[in-house]
N, C-alpha and C positions, 0 to 999 in steps of 0.2 A: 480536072485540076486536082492535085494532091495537097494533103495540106497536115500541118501535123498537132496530134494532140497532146498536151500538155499537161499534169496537176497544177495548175496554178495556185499552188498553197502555202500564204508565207508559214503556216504552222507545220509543215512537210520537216522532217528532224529523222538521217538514220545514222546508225550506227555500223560499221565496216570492223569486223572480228578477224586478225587475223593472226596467224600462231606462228612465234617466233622462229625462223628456221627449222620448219613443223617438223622434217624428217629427224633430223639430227636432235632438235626435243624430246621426239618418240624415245629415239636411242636414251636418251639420257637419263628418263624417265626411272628405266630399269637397268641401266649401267655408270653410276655414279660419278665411277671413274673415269667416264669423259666429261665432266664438268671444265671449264676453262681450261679445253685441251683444244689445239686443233683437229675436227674431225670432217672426212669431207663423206658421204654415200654417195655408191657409185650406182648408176644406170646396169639393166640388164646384160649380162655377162661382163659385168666387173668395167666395162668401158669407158665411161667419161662422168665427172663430177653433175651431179644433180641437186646435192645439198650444200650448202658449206656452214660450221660453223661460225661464228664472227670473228676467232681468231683465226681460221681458214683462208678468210677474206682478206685478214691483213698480210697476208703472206703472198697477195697477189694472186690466187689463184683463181680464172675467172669460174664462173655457169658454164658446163656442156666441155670447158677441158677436157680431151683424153688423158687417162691414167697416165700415158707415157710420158707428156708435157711437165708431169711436176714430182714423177716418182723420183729423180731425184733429192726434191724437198721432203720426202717423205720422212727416210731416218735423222736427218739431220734437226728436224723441229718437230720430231715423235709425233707426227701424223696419224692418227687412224682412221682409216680407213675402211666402210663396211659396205657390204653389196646392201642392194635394196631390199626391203623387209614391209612390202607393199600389203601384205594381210596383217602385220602390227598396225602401221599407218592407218591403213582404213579404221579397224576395230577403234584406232585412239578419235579418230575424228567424228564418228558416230557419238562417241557417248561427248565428244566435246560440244558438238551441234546439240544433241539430249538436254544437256544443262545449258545452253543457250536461249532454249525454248521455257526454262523456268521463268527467265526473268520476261520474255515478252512471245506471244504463240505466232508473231507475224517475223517468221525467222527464214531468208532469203539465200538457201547455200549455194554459194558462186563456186566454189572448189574446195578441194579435200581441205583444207587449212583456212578458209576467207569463206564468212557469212555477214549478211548485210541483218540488221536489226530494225523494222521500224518501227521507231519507239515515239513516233509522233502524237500517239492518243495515251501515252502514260504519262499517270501525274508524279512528275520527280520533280521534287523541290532541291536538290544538288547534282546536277552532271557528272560532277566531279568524284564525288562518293556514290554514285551509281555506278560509273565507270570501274572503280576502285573494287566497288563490293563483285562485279563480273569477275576482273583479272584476279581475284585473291579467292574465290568460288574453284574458277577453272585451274586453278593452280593447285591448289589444295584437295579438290576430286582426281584431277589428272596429271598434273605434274609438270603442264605444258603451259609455256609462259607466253601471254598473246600480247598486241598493241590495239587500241582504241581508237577510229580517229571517227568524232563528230559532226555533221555538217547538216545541211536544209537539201543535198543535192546526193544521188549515191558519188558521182564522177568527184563531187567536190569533200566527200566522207575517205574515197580514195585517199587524195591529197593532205588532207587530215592526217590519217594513218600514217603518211611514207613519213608526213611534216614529224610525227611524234617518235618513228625509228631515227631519222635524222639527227634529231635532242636527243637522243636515249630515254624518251619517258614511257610511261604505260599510256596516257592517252594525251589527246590534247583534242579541242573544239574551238570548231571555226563558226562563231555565227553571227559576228558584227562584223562592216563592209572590212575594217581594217585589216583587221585578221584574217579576211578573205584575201583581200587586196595582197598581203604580204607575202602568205602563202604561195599566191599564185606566181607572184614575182620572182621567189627562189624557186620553183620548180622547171623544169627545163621542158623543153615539147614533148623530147622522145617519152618521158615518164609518166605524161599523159596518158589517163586509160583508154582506152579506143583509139591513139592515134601509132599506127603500125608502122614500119623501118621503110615501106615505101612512101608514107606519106609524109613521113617527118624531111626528107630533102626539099620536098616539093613546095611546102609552108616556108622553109627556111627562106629557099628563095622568092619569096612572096614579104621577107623582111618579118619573119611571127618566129620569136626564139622562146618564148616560155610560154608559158598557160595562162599568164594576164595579157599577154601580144594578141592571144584567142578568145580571152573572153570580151575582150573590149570591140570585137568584130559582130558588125550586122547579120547576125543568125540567116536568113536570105544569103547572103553574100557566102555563108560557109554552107548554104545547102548548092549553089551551084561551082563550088570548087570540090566539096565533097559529098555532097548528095544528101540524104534525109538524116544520114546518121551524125553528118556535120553540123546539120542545122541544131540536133537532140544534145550532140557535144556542148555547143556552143552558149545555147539556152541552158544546160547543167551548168555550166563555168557562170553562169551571170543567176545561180538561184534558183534557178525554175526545174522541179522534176520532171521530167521524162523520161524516168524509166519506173515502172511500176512493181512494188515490192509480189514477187512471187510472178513473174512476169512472166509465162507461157513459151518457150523457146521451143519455134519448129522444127523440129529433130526430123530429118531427111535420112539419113543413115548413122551405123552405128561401124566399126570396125575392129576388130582386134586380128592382131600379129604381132610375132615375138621373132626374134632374132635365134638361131640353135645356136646350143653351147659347142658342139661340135657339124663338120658340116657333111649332109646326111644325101643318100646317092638313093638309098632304096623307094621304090614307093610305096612301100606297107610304115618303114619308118615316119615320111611324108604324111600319111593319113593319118596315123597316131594321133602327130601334131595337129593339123586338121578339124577331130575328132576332139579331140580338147580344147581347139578354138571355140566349134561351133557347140559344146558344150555352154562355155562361157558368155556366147552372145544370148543366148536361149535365156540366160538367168538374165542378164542386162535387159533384155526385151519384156521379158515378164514382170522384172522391178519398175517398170517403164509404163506399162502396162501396152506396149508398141507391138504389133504383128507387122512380118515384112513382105512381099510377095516374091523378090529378088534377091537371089546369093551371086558374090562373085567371089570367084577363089586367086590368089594369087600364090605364083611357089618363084623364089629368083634365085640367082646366085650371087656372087662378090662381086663388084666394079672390079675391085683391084686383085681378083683370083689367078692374073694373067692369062686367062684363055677366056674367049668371047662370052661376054657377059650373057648371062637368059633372063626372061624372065615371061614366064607363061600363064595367063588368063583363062578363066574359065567361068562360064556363065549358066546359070539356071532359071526358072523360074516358074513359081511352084502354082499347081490350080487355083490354090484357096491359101490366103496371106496366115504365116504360121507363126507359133514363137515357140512351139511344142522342142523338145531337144532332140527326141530319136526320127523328127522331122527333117531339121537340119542337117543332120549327121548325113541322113543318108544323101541327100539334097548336094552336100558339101564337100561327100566322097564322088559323085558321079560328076561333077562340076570340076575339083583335083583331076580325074582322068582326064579333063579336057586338056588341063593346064600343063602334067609333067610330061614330060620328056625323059627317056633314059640316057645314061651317059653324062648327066649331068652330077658337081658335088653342091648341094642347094645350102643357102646360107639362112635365107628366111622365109614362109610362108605364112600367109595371112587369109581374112576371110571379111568378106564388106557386106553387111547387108542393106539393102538400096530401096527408096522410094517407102519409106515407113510409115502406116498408117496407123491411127489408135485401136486400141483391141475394139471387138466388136462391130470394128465398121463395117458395112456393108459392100462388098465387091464380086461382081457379077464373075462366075467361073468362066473355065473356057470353054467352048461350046462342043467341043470335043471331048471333055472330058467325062470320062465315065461314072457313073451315078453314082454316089455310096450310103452306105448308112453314116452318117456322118455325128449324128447327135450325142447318141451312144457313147463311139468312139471319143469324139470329144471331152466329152465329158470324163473318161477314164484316163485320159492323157492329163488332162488338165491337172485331175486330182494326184496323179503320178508327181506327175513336173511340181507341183505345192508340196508332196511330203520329201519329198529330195530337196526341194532347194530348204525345207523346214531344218532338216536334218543337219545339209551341209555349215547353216546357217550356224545354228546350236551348238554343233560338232567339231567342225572347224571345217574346210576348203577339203574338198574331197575324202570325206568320209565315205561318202557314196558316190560311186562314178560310174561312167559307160566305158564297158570292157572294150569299145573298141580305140580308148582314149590310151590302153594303151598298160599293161600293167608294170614293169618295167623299162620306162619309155626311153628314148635316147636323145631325144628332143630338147628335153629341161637345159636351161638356162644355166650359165657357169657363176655359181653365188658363192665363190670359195671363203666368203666372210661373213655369210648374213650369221646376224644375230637370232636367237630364239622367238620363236612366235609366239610369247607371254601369257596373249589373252585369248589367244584362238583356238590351242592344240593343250590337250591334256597332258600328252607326256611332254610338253616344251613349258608348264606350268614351272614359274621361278621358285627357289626353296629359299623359304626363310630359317636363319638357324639363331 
């Protein structure tokens, strides 16, 4: 019998940090002049809307738009427009999480822009100017304007939050029934955290249209319509935590792929790419502290290229589980032979690593495999892989790379508008006059 367990703490109180239209923030940060402008940033090679300003929004433009759907709107309501500027982003959310951790060291980052705070054992005699003193801190170090929303539950600190973007305020707290009650009443199912675009039809017709129709439901009753994680929903909607700050998430695989800015036939081009994937996993794996024992490579073409679509797999898997990078590479070049095909023009290739386990765990080799000195090695690799990713860190994204990533590549992504990388690149450092 399974059963689930719970904080049952009426003193349980977090905080949900989330930054205002983080991207288009970023921008704004170091470009003034899109302040109360419409501005939308676009996805990898200029593609479809990812950010939108709020006046963006009122222009009707949705999430995930292609470029095409609204470049008419463009000149007409001086639209700007920026490609993605994902090494500014990051560098800004690090030092925003940084000064997150000032005010309490139990700091929960859910994504680049939204951290959960629990601020349940701090003694604050006003919410409200606790609230206040965070958003006038992170604004003032960084430039990036967040929302606040308070609760006893993270699901219902959510709710909080969306409730305070709704009013236009910087925060608002929920922790009398009425204020719960209300909340829940105006928020709608689909915007419920955890509940996904298949499950939202399936409730509806069950007669459940908001987040008070769920939380007024027999936790039992949502674990056998939706399993353990309905039951965990449901008991969050009614007070009770079940989710635990810094909560362990088993990471199975990791993946990266990019889409080419132009589309590429060779296979020395193809490995490039590749080669700079599996660069980038190697550092993700090692920030992680994750080894993987399995690569698989993908290389495809367009659906819509007019000629039979491809798309070719290729699988490896290595004696002893690695996160090393001149590991993968080579791993991830022999696994691509498996995958491409000639003749083809490839639109995107990617690379998944599979079955990941924490560093240092113990996993019996193959019994085939040939003996080596391993300890040595190891240990030289390791220190390798630490002063590169130290450097690249310091330096910015590819100060230092693996030649076979590519030195003039053809691969790179169409960014016909990103903005400068402020805080990462030396020569992209802004002049003040």
């Amino acid at each position: 019998m399974s059963f689930t367990v719970c904080a049952i703490n009426t003193q349980s109180l977090f905080a949900l940090i989330d930054g205002n239209n983080f991207f288009v923030s970023c921008e704004r940060v170091f470009n003034p002049s899109l302040n109360n402008k419409p501005v939308i940033v676009l996805s990898s090679n200029d593609g479809c809307a990812i950010a939108r300003s709020n006046e963006a929004k009122a222009l009707g433009i949705a999430m995930g738009a292609p470029l095409h759907t609204f470049s008419h709107l463009i000149k007409p309501h001086d639209i700007k427009t920026l490609s993605c500027n994902f090494e500014l982003y990051g560098d800004l959310s690090n030092r925003m999480m940084h000064i997150l951790q000032n005010f309490t060291p139990d700091v929960d980052i859910y994504s680049i822009d939204e951290a959960f705070l629990d601020i349940s054992r701090l003694h604050v005699s006003g919410y409200s100017l606790f609230s206040q003193s965070i958003y006038d801190t992170v604004l003032k170090h960084i430039g990036i304007p967040i929302t606040i929303g308070i609760a006893t539950t993270k699901t219902l600190a959510k709710i909080a939050n969306r409730t305070a973007k709704k009013q236009q305020k910087t925060h608002v707290m929920m922790r009398t029934q009425d204020e719960i009650t209300h909340a829940l009443q105006s928020t709608d199912l689909s915007s419920v955290w955890g509940i996904g675009r298949a499950l939202t039809p399936k409730l509806k017709k069950l007669g459940i249209y908001t987040a008070y129709d769920l939380s007024i439901k027999d936790p039992m009753w949502a674990r056998k319509v939706m399993g353990l994680s309905g039951e965990r929903l449901v008991r969050e909607l009614q007070g009770i935590s079940c989710y635990e700050n810094k909560e362990e998430v088993d990471k199975k695989s990791i993946q990266v792929t990019r889409s080419f800015g132009v589309r590429l036939q060779e296979f020395n081009d193809i490995a490039e790419a590749i080669s700079a994937h599996a660069t980038r996993l190697g550092e993700q794996l090692r920030r992680q502290k994750l080894v993987t024992p399995t690569l698989s490579v993908f290389c495809r073409t367009s659906l819509y290229s007019g000629s039979t679509p491809y798309n070719g797999i290729g699988i490896i898997a290595f004696d002893t589980p690695t996160n090393d990078t001149a590991t993968l590479i080579k791993g991830a070049l022999h696994a691509l032979r498996q995958a491409f095909q000639s003749g083809h023009l490839y639109q995107s290739a990617g690379i998944h690593a599979l079955d990941l386990i924490a560093e240092g765990t113990f996993k019996q080799k193959s019994l085939f495999s040939l003996p080596k000195k391993t300890s040595e090695t190891t240990g030289q690799t390791k220190k390798l892989n630490q002063a590169i990713d130290m450097i690249n860190q310091r330096h910015g994204k590819n100060t230092l790379f693996w030649a076979s990533s590519g030195i003039n590549p053809r691969y790179h992504v169409r960014q016909s508008h990103r903005s400068p990388r402020y805080t990462t690149r030396w020569d992209e450092i802004p002049v003040v006059r």
